[in-house]
C-alpha positions in Angstrom: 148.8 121.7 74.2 144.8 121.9 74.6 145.7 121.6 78.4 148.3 124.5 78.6 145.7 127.0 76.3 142.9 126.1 79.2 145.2 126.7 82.2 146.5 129.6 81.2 143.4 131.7 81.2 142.2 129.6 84.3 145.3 131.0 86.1 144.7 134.6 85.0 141.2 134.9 86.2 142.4 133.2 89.2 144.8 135.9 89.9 142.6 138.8 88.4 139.2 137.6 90.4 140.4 136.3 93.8 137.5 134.7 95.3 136.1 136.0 98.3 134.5 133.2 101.0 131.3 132.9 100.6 130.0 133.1 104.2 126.5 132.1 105.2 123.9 134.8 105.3 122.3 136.0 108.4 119.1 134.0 106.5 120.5 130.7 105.9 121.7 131.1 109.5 118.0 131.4 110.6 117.0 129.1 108.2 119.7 126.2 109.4 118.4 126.5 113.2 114.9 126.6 112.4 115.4 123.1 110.6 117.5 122.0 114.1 114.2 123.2 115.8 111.9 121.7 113.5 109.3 120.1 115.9 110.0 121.9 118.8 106.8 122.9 121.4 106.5 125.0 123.6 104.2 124.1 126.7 102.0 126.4 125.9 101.7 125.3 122.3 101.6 121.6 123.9 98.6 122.4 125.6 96.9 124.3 123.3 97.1 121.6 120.7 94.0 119.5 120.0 95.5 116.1 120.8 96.8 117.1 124.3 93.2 116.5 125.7 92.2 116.9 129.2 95.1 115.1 130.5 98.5 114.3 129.8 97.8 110.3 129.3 97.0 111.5 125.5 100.7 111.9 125.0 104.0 109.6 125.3 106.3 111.6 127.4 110.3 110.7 126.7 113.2 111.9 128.7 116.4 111.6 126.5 118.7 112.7 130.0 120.8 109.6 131.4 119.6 107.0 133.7 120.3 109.0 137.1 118.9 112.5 135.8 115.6 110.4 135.1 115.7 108.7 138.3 116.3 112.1 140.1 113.2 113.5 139.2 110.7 113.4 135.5 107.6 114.2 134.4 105.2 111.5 135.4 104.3 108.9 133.5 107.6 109.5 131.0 109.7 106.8 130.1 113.6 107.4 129.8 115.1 106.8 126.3 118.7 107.9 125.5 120.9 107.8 122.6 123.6 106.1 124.9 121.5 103.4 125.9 118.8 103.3 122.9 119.2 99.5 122.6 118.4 98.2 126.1 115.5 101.0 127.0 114.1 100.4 124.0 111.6 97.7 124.6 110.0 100.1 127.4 109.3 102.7 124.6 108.3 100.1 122.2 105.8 98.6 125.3 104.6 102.0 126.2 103.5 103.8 122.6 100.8 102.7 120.8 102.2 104.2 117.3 99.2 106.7 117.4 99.9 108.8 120.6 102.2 112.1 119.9 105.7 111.8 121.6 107.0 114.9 123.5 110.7 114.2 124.2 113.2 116.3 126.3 116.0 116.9 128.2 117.8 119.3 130.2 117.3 122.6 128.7 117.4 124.4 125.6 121.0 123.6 125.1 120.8 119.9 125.4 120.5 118.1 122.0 119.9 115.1 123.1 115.9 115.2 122.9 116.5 116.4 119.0 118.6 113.2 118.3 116.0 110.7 119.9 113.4 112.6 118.7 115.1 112.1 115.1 115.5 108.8 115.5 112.1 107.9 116.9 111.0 109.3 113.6 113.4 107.4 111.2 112.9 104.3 112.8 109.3 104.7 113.7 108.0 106.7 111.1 106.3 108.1 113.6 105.0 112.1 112.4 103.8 113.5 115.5 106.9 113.7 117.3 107.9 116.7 119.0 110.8 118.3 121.7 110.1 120.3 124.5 111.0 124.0 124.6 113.1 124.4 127.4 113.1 120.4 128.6 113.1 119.8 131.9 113.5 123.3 133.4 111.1 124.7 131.5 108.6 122.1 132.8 109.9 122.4 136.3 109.5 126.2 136.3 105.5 125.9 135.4 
């Protein structure tokens, strides 16, 4: 009885206030990619930045593309490290960061996500704070 008294006003403001999707605003749109760009640098930015020194050797340089992209061509001195093959490149990683150096990871391009997921990952399973991803990857750096 107590069920049938509750339903039946639940039903008519059902019917008399039809709700309406709530679609996400233009500002949690913004606010969703900037967290899918948290960490991201710009070379610019990169160089800038106190800890880039005089040389690039202050910095761990990670390519996140697949074995033959790195082989094709990389930024020197980067190591490759990819979410397909994390396990068995990961002792190179592991033997080239001293756990105090920034990372800089990247791939392709904007569009590639794969230097946000290792990025990610270097900092869940690393802890490691000063981990960042290349605006623009590879092209950009290749365009400089």
């Amino acid at each position: 009885m107590l069920l049938a008294c509750a339903g039946i006003p639940a039903a008519l403001s059902a019917w008399l206030h039809p709700r309406v999707p709530v679609w996400p605003s233009a500002e949690r749109l913004a606010v969703a990619e900037a967290e899918a760009r948290e960490g991201e640098i710009g070379l610019a930015e990169l160089k800038a930045a106190a800890f880039y020194g005089q040389s690039q050797s202050h910095v761990l340089w990670v390519d996140a593309r697949k074995a033959e992209a790195f082989a094709a061509g990389h930024i020197p001195g980067a190591i490759n490290l990819n979410e397909d093959t994390w396990e068995s490149l990961l002792e190179g990683f592991v033997e080239a960061w001293d756990g105090a150096a920034p990372v800089v990871v990247y791939c392709d391009s904007t569009e590639c996500d794969s230097s946000r997921a290792v990025a990610a990952r270097i900092r869940r399973e690393f802890g490691a704070t000063r981990v960042f991803t290349l605006k623009g990857g590879w092209q950009t750096w290749q365009q400089q």
